[in-house]
FIMIGU-346269 format. One line per 10 residues: number of its first residue (from 1); their letters; for each residue x, y, z of N, C-alpha, C. Coordinates in steps of 0.02 Angstrom, whole numbers, always signed. Layout:
<atoms>
NUM) A) X/Y/Z/X/Y/Z/X/Y/Z; ...
</atoms>
This chain:
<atoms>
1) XXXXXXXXXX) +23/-7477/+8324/+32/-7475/+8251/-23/-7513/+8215; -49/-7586/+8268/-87/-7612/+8218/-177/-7563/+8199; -170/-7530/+8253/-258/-7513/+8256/-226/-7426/+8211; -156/-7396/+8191/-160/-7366/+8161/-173/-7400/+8072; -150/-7457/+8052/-140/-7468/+8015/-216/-7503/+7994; -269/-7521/+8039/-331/-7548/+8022/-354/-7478/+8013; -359/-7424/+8048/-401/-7360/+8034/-369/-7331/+7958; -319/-7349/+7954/-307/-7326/+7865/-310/-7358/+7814; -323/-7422/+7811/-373/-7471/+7769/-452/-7456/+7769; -470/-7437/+7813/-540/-7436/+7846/-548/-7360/+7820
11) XXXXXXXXXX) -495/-7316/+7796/-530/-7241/+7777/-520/-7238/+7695; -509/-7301/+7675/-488/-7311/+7615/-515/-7349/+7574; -539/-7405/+7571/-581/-7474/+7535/-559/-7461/+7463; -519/-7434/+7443/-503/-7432/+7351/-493/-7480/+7336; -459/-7545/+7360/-433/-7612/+7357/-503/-7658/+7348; -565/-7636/+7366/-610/-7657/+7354/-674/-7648/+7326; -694/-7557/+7318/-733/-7532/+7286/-737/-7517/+7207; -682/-7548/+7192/-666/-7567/+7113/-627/-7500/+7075; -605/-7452/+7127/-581/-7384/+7109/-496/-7429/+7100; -471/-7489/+7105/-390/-7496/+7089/-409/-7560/+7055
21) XXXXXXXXXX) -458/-7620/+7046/-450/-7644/+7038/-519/-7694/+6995; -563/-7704/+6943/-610/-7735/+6935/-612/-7795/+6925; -555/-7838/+6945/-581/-7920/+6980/-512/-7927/+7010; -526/-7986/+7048/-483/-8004/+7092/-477/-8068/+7089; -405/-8087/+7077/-405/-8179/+7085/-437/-8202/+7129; -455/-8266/+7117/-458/-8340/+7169/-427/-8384/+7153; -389/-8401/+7206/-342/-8467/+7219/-372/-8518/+7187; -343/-8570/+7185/-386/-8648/+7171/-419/-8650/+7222; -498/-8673/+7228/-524/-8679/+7257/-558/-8637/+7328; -563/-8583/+7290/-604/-8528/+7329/-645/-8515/+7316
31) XXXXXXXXXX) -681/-8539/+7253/-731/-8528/+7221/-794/-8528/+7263; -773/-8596/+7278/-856/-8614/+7314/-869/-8562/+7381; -819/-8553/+7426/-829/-8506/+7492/-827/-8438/+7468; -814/-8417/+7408/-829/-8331/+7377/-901/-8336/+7356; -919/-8398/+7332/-1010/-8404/+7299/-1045/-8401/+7372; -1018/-8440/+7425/-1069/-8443/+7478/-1070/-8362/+7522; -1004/-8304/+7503/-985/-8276/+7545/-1030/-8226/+7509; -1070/-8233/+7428/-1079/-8184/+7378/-1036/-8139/+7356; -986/-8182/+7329/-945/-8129/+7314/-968/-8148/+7224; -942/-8112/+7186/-979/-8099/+7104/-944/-8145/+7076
41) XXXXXXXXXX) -948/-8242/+7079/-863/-8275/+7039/-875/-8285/+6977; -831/-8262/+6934/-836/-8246/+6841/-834/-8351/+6862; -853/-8359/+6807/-878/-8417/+6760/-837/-8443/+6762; -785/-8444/+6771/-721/-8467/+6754/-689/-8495/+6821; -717/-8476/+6873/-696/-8467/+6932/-631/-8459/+6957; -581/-8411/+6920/-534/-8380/+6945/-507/-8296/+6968; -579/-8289/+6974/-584/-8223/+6997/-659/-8198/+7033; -668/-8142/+7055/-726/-8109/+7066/-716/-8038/+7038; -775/-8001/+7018/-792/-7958/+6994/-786/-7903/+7073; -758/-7837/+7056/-770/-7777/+7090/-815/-7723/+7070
51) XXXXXXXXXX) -859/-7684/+7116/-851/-7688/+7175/-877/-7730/+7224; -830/-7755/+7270/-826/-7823/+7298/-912/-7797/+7336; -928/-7859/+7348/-990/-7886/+7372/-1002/-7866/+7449; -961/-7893/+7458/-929/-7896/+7542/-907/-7827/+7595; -893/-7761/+7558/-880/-7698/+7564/-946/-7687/+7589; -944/-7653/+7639/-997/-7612/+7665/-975/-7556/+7695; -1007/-7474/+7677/-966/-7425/+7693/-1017/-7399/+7758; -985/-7392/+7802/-1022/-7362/+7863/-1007/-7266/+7882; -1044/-7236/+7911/-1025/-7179/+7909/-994/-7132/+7967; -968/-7128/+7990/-927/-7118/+8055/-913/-7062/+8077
61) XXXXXXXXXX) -921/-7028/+8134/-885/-6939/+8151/-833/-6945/+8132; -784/-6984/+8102/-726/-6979/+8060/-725/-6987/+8006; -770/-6998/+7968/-793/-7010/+7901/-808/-7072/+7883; -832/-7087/+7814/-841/-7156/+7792/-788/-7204/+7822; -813/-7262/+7830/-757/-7331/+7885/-788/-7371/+7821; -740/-7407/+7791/-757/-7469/+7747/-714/-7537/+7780; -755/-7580/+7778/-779/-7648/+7827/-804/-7699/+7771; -748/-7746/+7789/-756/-7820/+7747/-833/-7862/+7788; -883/-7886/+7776/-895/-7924/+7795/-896/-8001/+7809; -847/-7981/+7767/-837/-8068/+7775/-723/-8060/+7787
71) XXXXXXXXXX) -721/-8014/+7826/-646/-8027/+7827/-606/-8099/+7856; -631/-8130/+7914/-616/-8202/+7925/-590/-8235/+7864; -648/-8225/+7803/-653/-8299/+7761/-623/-8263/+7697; -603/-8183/+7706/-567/-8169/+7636/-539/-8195/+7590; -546/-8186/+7517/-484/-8214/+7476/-412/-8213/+7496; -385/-8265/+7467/-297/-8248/+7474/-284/-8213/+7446; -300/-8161/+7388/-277/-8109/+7341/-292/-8047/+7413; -340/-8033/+7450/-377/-8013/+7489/-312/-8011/+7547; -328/-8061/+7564/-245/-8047/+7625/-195/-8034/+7613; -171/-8050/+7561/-112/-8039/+7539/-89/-7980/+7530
81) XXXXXXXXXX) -148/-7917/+7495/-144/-7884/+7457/-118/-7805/+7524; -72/-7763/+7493/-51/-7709/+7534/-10/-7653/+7497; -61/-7604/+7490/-40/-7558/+7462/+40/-7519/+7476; +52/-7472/+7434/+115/-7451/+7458/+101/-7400/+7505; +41/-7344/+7529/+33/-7306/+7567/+38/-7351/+7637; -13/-7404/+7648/-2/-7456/+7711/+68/-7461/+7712; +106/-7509/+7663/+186/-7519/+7663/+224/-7465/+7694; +200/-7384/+7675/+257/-7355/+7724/+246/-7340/+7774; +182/-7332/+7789/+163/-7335/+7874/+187/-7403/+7881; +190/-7446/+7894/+197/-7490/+7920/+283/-7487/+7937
91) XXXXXXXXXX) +328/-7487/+7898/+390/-7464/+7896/+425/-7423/+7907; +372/-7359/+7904/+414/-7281/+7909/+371/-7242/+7991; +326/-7287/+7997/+261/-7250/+8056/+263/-7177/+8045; +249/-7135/+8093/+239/-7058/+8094/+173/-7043/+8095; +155/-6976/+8093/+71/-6988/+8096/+33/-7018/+8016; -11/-7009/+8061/-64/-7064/+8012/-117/-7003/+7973; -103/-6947/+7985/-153/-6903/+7943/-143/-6885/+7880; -45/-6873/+7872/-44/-6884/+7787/-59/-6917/+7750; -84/-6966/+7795/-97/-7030/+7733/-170/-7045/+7746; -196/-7025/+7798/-257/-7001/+7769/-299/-6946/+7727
101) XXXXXXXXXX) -240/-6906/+7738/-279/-6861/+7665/-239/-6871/+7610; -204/-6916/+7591/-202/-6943/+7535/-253/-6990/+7516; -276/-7027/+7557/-351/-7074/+7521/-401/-7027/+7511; -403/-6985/+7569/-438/-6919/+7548/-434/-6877/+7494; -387/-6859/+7477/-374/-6819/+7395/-392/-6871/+7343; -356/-6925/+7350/-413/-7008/+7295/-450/-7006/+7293; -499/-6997/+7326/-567/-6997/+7340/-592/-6951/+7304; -595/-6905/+7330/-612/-6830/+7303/-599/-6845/+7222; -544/-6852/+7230/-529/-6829/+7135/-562/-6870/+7103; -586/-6933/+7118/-630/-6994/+7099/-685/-6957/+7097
111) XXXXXXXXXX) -719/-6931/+7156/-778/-6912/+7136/-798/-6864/+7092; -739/-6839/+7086/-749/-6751/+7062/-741/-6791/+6964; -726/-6825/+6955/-718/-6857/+6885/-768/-6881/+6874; -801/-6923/+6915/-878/-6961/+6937/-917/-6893/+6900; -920/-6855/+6958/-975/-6813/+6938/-1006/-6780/+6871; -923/-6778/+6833/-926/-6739/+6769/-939/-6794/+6728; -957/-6876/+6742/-986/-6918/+6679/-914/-6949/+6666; -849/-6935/+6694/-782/-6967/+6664/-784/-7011/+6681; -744/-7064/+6647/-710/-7125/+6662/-648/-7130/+6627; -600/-7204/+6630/-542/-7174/+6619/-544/-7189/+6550
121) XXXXXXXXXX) -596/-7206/+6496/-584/-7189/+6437/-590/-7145/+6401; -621/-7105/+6436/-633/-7024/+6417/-567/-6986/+6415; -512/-7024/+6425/-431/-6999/+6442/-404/-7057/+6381; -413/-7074/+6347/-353/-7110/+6306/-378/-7052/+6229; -306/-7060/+6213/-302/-7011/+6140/-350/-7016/+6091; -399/-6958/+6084/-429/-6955/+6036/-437/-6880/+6015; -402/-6868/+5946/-414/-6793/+5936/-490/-6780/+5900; -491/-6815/+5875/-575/-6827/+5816/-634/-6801/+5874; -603/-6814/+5953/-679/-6837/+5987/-675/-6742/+6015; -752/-6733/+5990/-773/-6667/+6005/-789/-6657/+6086
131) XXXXXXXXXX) -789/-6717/+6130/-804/-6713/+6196/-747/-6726/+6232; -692/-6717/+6214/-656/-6729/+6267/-642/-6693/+6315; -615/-6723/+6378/-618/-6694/+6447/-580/-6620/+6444; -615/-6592/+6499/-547/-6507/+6493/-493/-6511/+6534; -460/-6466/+6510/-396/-6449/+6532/-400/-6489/+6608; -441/-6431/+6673/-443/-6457/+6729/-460/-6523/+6735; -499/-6587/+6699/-516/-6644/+6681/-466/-6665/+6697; -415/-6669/+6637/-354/-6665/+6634/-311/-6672/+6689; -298/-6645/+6716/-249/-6625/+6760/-265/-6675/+6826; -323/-6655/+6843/-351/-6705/+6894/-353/-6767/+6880
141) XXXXXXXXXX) -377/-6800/+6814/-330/-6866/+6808/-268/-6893/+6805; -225/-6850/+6794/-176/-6877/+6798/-135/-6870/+6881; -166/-6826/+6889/-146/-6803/+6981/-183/-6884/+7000; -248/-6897/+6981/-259/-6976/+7008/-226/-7030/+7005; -196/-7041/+6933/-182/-7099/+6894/-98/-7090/+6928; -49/-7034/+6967/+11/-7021/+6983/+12/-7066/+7070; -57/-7025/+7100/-83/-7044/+7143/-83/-7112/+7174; -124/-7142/+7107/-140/-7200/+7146/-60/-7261/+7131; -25/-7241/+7056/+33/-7294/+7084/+70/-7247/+7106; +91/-7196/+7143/+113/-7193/+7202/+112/-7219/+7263
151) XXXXX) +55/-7217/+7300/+6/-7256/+7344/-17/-7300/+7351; -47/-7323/+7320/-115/-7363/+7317/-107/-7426/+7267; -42/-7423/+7223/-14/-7510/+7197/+6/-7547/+7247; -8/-7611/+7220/+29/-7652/+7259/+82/-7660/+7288; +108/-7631/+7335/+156/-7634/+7378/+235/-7699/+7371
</atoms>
């Protein structure tokens, strides 16, 4: 279970490529080992900026593998943190491919929004704006935004 449950973190990195999340706490006093680890620490030093520093995506006959480099010395927000797709593997087991093509359909629909110039403010109400996203735009964001707190919230 455990090396199923590392290969579906590892086909996934949303928790760190800033696709769920653009900063991440630090504890008291993590500051200094996130500066030495380069991780991005806001000014304030209770957070770091995403996409994390530390993410490195490798490319694999199974597809992209995303890899902490610095997992040893992670944040506590970092360990702690476990999506609800992990949560039901971990609880419910069964195979591990539905839930890899669910990071897979995330993905995709991320990019496929990417490509067309969207982001997610291109989705909040504006009738005035002559550019807003189409229909299929549409749809695919919200298939994302259903997606990811289905999945991919915090557990």
């Amino acid at each position: 279970m455990d090396a199923e449950l590392a290969t579906l973190c590892q086909a996934c990195g949303l928790c760190c490529d800033g696709s769920l999340f653009g900063r991440v706490p630090l504890a008291p006093g993590e500051a200094a080992s996130a500066r030495r680890n380069r991780l991005l620490v806001l000014d304030s030093e209770r957070g770091f900026e995403q996409p994390c520093t530390a993410l490195s995506v490798r490319d694999t006959r199974s597809g992209p593998e995303h890899v902490c480099s610095i997992y040893r010395e992670r944040p506590t927000a970092c360990r702690s943190f476990a999506c609800r797709l992990y949560d039901r593997h971990e609880r419910e087991g069964g195979p591990l491919e539905p839930r890899l093509a669910a990071v897979q359909r995330v993905r995709q629909l991320v990019a496929d929004l990417q490509a067309q110039g969207l982001s997610p403010t291109d989705f909040e109400a504006d009738p005035g704006n002559p550019s807003r996203p189409s229909e299929s735009a549409k749809l695919a964001y919200a298939e994302l935004m259903r997606r990811l707190e289905e999945d991919f919230a915090r557990a």
